[in-house]
C-alpha positions, 0 to 999 in steps of 0.5 A: 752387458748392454749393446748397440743394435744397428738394424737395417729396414729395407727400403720402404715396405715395412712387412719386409723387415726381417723377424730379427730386425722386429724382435730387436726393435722391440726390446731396445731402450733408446733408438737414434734415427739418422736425418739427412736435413734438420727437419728431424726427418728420418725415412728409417724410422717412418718404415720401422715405426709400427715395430717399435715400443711407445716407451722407447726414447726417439734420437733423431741426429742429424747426419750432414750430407756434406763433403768437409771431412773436418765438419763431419768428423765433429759430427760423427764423433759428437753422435757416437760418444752420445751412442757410447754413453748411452750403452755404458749406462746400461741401455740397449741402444738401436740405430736403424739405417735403409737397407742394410747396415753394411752398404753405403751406410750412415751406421759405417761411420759410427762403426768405424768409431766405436768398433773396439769399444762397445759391443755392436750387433748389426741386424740385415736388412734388405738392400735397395737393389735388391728389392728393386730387382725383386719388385721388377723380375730383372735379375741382377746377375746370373749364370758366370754374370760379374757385377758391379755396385757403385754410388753413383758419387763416382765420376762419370769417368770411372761410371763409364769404366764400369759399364764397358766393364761388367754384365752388370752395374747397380748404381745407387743414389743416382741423383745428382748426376742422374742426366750424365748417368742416363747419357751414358746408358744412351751412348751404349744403347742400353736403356732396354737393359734397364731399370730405374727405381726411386723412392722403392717401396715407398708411397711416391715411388718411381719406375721407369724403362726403357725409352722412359728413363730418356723422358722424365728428369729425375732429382730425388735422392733414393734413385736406383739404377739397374743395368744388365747388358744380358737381360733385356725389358723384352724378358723382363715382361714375359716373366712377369706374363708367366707369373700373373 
């Protein structure tokens, strides 16, 4: 029986696909790509192109980045009954997301349609936070540490919320109230606690610490922020002393 594969590719770094995630791009017929914009861009499928088979049928669709539930749904809805034809006529359909699957994910809404109706295999992949704790040696929680993950579509209020709250706050899309979310990490003097990583593995990456996050305005979409109220950039570089 034919099935549909949602396949997580990472951030950026197209050798951190995981061999499962390779394997299923390499036996699947169709593949849908998810776009933010009508230019038929889609960052998941320029990391996961090298994988995949030139005979495999490209579906870019656009996913619209807009807040009319009603608009969405009819796009939603249009994009999974395509999704769900394709499987029934016996095709092994991909759709490959950023990072993982399961997180703040495009691949949800259509789970949430076609769950009870097809069968759907999700393939891991590597969440942004994680590669950027990685890449950076800034963990992310340790010890009896809590944390935190939130889009950063959460209202300042609540975001304030969070960082009295937890050790630990992974913010994620951090654009749009990107200069709100940097004065609440001044207000509590912890921009030495963080980590602020766009386009993460990817060649127009951006990191910034410390007093930098005060200095650069930053508008691009694949913004992470890392907060770690015990980890300090003092740690942080003598880590990264001790393992060149």
């Amino acid at each position: 029986m034919s099935k549909l594969y949602a396949i997580g590719v990472g951030t950026g770094d197209n050798s951190i696909l995981t061999l499962k995630a390779v394997e299923t791009l390499q036996k699947i017929d169709i593949l849908y790509c998810p776009t933010s914009k009508n230019d038929n861009t889609s960052i998941a499928y320029t990391i996961a192109k090298k994988y995949i088979r030139d005979k495999v049928q490209i579906k870019n669709r656009h996913f619209p980045m807009i807040r009319d539930k009603q608009k969405l749904e009819v796009a939603f809805n249009e994009i999974a009954d395509e999704i769900k034809k394709d499987v029934q006529l016996g095709k092994e359909v991909g759709f490959v997301t950023i990072g993982d699957a399961m997180i703040y994910s495009t691949f949800i809404y259509i789970l949430r349609k076609l769950k009870d109706e097809i069968d759907i295999i999700t393939i891991s992949g590597i969440p942004s936070f994680v590669d950027v704790a990685s890449k950076t040696n800034f963990p992310i929680a340790f010890d009896d540490n809590a944390f935190v993950v939130v889009p950063a579509t959460t209202s300042i209020q609540k975001l304030e919320e969070y960082i009295i709250s937890f050790d630990s706050i992974v913010i994620m899309k951090a654009y749009k109230n990107y200069n709100d979310i940097i004065s609440l990490i001044k207000k509590y003097n912890l921009q030495e606690n963080t980590i602020v990583v766009s386009n993460a593995s990817l060649e127009n990456e951006i990191i910034l610490q410390g007093e930098e996050i005060f200095d650069k305005k930053n508008e691009e979409y694949l913004t992470t922020i890392l907060i770690n109220k015990n980890f300090t950039q003092a740690e942080e570089n003598t880590v990264k002393s001790q393992n060149i």
